[in-house]
Residue, then its C-alpha position, 0 to 999 in steps of 0.5 A: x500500500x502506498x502512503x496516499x493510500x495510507x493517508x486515504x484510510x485514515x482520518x488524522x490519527x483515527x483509523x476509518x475501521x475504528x469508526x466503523x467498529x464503534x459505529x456497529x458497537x453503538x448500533x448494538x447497544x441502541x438495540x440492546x436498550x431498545x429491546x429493554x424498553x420494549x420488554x419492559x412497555x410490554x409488560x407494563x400492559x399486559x399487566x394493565x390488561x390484567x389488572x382491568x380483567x381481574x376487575x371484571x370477574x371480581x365483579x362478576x363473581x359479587x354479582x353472581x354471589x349477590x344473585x344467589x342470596 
């Protein structure tokens, strides 16, 4: 490789490789936090949905008891 070449690969003393390794790097940790969230927004509604789902059969249980009397 001649040293144009050499001069071209690199920007001051920063390798363009490097770049692209923190730049893959980031991307993985962006997705790593984005699944967290995304876990962690799931399970907040679908415990929500419990929670409204519960409330409906307790109802339905009181109703059904205050039936029976």
């Amino acid at each position: 490789m001649s040293l144009s070449a050499a001069k071209f690969f690199t920007t001051g003393s920063l390798v363009v490789g490097d770049l692209l390794v923190q730049g893959i790097f980031f991307l993985v940790l962006a997705s790593v936090a984005a699944g967290v969230i995304s876990v962690g927004m799931t399970s907040r509604k679908k415990k929500r949905q419990l929670d409204r789902l519960e409330e409906k059969l307790d109802l339905l249980i009181r109703e059904a008891h205050n039936k029976e009397r």
